[in-house]
C-alpha positions in Angstrom: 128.9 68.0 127.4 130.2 65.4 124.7 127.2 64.5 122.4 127.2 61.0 120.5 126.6 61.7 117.0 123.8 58.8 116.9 122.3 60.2 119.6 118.6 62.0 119.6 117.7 64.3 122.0 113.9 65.4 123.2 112.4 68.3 122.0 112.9 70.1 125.6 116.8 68.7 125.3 117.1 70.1 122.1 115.3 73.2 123.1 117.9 73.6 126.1 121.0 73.2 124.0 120.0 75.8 121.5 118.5 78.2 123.3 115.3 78.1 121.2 112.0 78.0 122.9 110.0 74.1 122.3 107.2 76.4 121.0 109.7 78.1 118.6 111.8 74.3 117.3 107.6 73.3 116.6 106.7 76.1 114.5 110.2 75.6 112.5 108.9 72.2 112.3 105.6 73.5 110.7 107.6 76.1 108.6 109.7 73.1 107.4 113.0 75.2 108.5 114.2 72.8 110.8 112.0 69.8 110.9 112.7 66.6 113.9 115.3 64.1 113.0 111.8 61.8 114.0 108.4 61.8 115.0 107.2 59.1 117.3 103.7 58.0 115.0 102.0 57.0 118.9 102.8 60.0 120.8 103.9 62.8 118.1 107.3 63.7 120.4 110.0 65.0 118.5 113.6 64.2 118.7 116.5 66.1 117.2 119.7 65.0 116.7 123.3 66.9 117.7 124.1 67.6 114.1 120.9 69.7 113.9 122.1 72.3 116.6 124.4 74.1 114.1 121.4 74.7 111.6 119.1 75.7 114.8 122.0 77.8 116.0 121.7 79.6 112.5 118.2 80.4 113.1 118.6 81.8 115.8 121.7 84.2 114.4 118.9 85.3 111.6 116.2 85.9 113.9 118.4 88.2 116.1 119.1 90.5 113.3 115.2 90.5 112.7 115.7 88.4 109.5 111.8 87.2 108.9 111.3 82.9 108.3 110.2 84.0 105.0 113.8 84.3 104.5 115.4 82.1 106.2 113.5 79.2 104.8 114.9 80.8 101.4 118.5 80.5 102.3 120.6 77.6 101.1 119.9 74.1 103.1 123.3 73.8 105.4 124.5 77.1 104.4 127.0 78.4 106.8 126.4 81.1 109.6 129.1 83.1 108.1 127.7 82.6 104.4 124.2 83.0 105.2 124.9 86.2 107.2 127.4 88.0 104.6 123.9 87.1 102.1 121.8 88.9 105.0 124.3 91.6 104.5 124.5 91.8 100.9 121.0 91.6 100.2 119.9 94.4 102.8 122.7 96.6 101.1 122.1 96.3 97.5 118.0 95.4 98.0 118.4 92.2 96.1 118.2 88.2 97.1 121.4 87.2 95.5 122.3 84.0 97.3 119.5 82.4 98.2 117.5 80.0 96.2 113.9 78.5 96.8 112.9 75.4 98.8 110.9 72.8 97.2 
């Protein structure tokens, strides 16, 4: 399925295309990992937008090789699933955090 790149998609949409459970996408949302494109103000949906899937996609890569959200929300904003996982790799080999810098 094509997706316009101005186009937002529900939470459950979202949620669909990535694989990630709507219960998941919120607490990433409350974790600041992978916060909505929008929140309506009346009704408090969420809508994501296509160009969010990748970093949702990388989530999900992290999580599956039991990285914890303390880390992930440590990593780089828009780094790379390739990056991101050769710093997963690094770090677990030589026990340090090289690579990844703090959120503000």
């Amino acid at each position: 399925m094509l997706l316009m790149k101005d186009t937002t998609l529900s939470i459950g949409r979202f949620s669909h295309l990535t694989g990630l459970t709507t219960r998941a996408l919120r607490l990433y949302d409350e974790l600041r990992l992978l916060p909505p494109y929008a929140v309506d103000a009346e009704t408090g949906y969420r809508s994501y937008t296509p160009d969010q899937i990748k970093d949702a996609n990388l989530i999900s890569r992290l999580r599956g090789i039991d990285m914890p959200l303390e880390e992930v929300g440590l990593l780089e904003p828009g780094a790379s699933a390739p990056s991101a996982l050769s710093s997963v790799a690094g770090d677990r080999d030589s026990g340090e955090t090289a690579g990844v810098v703090g959120r503000d």
